[in-house]
N, C-alpha and C positions, 0 to 999 in steps of 0.2 A: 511129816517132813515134806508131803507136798509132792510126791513122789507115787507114782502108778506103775502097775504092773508087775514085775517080782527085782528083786533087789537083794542084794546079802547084806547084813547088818553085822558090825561085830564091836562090842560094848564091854569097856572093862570093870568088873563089878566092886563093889567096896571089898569083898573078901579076899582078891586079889587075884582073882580066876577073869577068865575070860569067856566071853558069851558070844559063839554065832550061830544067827541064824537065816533063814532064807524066808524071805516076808514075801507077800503077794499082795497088792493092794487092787482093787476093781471099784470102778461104781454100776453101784445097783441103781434100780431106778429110785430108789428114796436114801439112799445113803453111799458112803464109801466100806464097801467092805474089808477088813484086813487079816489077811491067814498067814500061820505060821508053819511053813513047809516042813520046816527040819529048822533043828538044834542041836545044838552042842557047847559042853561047857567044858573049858581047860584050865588045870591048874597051871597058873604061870611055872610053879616053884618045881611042878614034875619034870624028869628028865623027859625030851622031846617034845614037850610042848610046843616049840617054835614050830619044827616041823608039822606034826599032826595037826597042828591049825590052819598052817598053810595050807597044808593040801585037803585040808574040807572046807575051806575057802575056799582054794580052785574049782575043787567039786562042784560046790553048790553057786559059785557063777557060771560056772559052765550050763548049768543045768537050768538056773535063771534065762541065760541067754534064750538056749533054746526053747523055753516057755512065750518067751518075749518076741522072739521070730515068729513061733506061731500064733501066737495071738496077735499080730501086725497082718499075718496073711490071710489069716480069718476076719480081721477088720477091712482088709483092702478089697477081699471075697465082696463081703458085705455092701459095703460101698457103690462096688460097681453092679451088683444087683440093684440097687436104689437109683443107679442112675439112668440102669435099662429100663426099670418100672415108670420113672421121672419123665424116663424120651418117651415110651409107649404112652403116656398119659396123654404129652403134649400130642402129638401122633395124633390121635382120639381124637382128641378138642381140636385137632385143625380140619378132621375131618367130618366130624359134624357141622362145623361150621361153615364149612364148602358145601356141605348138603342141604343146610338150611339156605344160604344163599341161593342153592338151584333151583329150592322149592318154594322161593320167594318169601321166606320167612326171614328173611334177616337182609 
C-alpha cells in the first residue's frame, strides 16, 4: 500500500466477518519489513459487532499513533546526531586545512 510505519487495517472477509488489524511496516536495510501487531476478527451478524470493532479500532489507532510519534522522535533524535557529526567533520577539515596552509603545505 505504499504506506510506512504502523497503520490499522480493517478488510471485510468473503465469509462476512470482519478483519482488523494493526500493521507496522519499516525498511530494513534490504527490504520493507511488515508485522502484524494485533487482530481481530468480528462477525458482522453477532449482536455488538459495530461497537466492539469500533472500539478496537480506536484502540489500536491510538496505539499506532503513539508508535508513530515515537518513532518520528527517534528519527529526528537521529538526524540531528548526523548533523552534529556532519558539522564536526566539516570543523576538522577546515582545520587541518588552516594548519596545512601555516605549515606551508597547502
Amino acid at each position: 500500500r505504499g504506506e510506512l510505519g504502523c497503520y490499522v487495517a480493517v478488510d471485510p472477509l468473503s465469509d462476512g466477518s470482519l478483519r482488523v488489524r494493526m500493521v507496522e511496516r519499516r525498511v530494513a536495510p534490504d527490504r520493507v519489513v511488515t508485522d502484524i501487531l494485533a487482530e481481530r476478527v468480528f462477525d458482522a451478524a453477532e449482536p455488538g459487532a459495530v461497537a466492539g470493532s469500533a472500539e478496537v479500532v480506536a484502540e489500536l489507532r491510538e496505539w499506532a499513533g503513539r508508535r508513530n510519534d515515537d518513532r518520528g522522535a527517534a528519527e529526528q533524535e537521529r538526524a540531528g546526531r548526523r548533523e552534529d557529526a556532519d558539522a564536526e567533520l566539516a570543523a576538522r577539515r577546515r582545520e587541518a586545512a588552516e594548519l596545512a596552509r601555516i605549515l606551508g603545505g597547502a
